[in-house]
N, C-alpha and C positions, 0 to 999 in steps of 0.2 A: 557521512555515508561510508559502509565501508570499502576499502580500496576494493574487492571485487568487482562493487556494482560499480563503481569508478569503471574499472576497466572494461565493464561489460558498453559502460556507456561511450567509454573511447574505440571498440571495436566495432558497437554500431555503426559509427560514422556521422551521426546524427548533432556531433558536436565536437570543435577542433581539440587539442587536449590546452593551447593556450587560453583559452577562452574559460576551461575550468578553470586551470589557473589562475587566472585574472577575477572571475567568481569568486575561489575557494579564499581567495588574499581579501578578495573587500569582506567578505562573512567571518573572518578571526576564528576559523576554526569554531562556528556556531553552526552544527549539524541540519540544524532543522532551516535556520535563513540560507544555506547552498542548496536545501530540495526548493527552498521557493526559487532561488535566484535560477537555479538551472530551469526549471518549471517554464518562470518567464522567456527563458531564453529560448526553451526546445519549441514552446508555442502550441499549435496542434499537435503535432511529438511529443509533448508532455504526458501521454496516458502513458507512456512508456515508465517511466520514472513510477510515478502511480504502482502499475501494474507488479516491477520488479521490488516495490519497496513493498507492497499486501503477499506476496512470496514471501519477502524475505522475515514479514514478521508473522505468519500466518493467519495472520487477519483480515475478511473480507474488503473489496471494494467495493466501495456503495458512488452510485452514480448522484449528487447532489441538484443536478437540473432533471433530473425526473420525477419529485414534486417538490413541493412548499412546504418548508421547516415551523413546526409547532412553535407559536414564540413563550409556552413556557419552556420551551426547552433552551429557544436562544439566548437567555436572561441568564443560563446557571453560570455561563463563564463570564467572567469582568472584560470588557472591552480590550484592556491592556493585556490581559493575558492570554484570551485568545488572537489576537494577533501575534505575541510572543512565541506562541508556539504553534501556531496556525492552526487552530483548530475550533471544531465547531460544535454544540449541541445539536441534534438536529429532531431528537425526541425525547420524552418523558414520561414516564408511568409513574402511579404509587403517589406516597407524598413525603413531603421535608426529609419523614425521620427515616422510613423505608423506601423510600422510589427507587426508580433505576432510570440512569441517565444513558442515551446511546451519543457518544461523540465519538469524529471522525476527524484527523488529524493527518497532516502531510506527510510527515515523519514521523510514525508508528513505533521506529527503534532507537527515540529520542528519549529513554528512557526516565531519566530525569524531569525531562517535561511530561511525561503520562504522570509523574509521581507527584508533582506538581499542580496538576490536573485530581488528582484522588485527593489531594488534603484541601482544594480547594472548595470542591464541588460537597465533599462532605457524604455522600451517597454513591452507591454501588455504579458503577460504570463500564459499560460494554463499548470497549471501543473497537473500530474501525479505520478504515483510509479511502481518502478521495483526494481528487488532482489538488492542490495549490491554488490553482487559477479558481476552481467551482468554491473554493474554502474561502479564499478574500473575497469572491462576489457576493458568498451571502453575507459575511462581516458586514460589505460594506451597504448590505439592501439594508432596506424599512420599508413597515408596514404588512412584515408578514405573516401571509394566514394558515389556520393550521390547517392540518392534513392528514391522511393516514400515515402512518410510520414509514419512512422511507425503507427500504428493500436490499439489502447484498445481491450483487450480480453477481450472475454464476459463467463462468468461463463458457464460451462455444468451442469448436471443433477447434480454432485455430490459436485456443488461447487469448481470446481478447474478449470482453467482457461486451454484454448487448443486453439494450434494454425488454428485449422478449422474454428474459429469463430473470424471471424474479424468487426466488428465493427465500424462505422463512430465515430469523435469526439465531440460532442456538450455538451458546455459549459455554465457557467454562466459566466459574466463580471470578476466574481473574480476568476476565472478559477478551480470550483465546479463543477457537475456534479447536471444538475437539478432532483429535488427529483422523476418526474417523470418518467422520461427518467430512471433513476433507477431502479423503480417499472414496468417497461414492459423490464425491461431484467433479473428481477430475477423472479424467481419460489415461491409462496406464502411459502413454505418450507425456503428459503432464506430470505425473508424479515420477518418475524417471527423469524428466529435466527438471525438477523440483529437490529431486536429491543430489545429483552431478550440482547443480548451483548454489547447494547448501556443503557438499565436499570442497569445492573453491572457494567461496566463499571463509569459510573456516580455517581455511587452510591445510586442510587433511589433502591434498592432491592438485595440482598445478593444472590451470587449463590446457597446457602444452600439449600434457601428460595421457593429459582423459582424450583430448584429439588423434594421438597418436596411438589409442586403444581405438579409437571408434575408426578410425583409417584403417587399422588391420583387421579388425570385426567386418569390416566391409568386403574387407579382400577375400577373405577367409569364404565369407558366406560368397563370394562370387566366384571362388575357387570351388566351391561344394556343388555349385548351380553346372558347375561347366562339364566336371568330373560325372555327374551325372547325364 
């Protein structure tokens, strides 16, 4: 993961920084086994992780308990390598030589493991992200029946994702989410903490830094409010 979301998740509070620690040493520096292990650890807090890592790769979250996975589509990955890199089929169109496969994966900027996922799968792939926790539960089901396509959730007011807001899928070739099709389903509130967390994140600008703007932006406007 990288050290931003690290520290976004140390600033939460939501988890001690020993306790990464102690995760990030038993996963050997294996990016996508610390989104599980943290996953497991944050519990119901988990959507958080979810949530900051479909940011940070610009790819929807799709809710996995909100229906049943087509099981041609849960056959395209090999047992051992969807657990490998936690991820899932969860639908399928077309066929062999042209289909298009939709899978969702815990760690989305496991790069290596999407590419992994492309030379295995053999056909076009629109991926996504869903929790850890909803990814192993379907691994570990059988017997499941198919369904209509599972759906991207669309953020509400507060940024958290709800299953009232179902959303069609449209993609780029590389199975991205186009930049604009983004920008009309977030709220100018979101895409403003969407680009501040991609400036930290990269490291164009230090969270200290961007606080110490938004502290004086505050004054400034409350100095204007007064003056008037």
């Amino acid at each position: 993961m990288p050290p931003a979301l690290i520290q976004q998740l140390l600033d939460s509070g939501l988890i001690a920084a020993s306790e990464i620690e102690r995760l990030g040493a038993s996963c050997a520096g294996d990016d996508t086994a610390l989104v599980v292990a943290l996953s497991r650890a944050l519990g119901p807090e988990s959507d958080w992780i979810a949530e900051r890592l479909a940011e940070a790769s610009g790819l929807l979250l799709f809710d996995l308990e909100a229906g049943e996975l087509s099981p041609e589509a849960t056959g395209l990955l090999p047992e051992d390598l969807a657990i490998q890199t936690c991820a899932v089929a969860t639908s399928f169109t077309g066929n062999a030589t042209s289909g298009t496969a939709q899978i969702v994966m815990a760690n989305p900027l496991d790069l290596a493991a999407r590419d992994l996922i492309l030379s295995t799968v053999g056909v076009h792939v629109e991926f996504g992200v869903a929790r850890a926790a909803s990814i192993l539960n379907a691994l570990d089901a059988s017997g499941l029946a198919g369904s209509p396509d599972l759906q991207p959730l669309a953020p509400d007011a507060t940024g958290r994702v709800t299953s009232d807001s179902l959303l069609p899928s449209v993609r780029t070739h590389d199975g991205t989410v186009p930049a604009q099709r983004l920008d009309a389903l977030a709220s100018p509130q979101q895409r403003i903490e969407a680009l501040v967390l991609t400036l930290v994140s990269e490291g164009v600008i230090e969270r200290s830094a961007y606080e110490d703007t938004l502290e004086r932006c505050l004054r400034q406007a409350h100095q204007d409010d007064s003056d008037h």
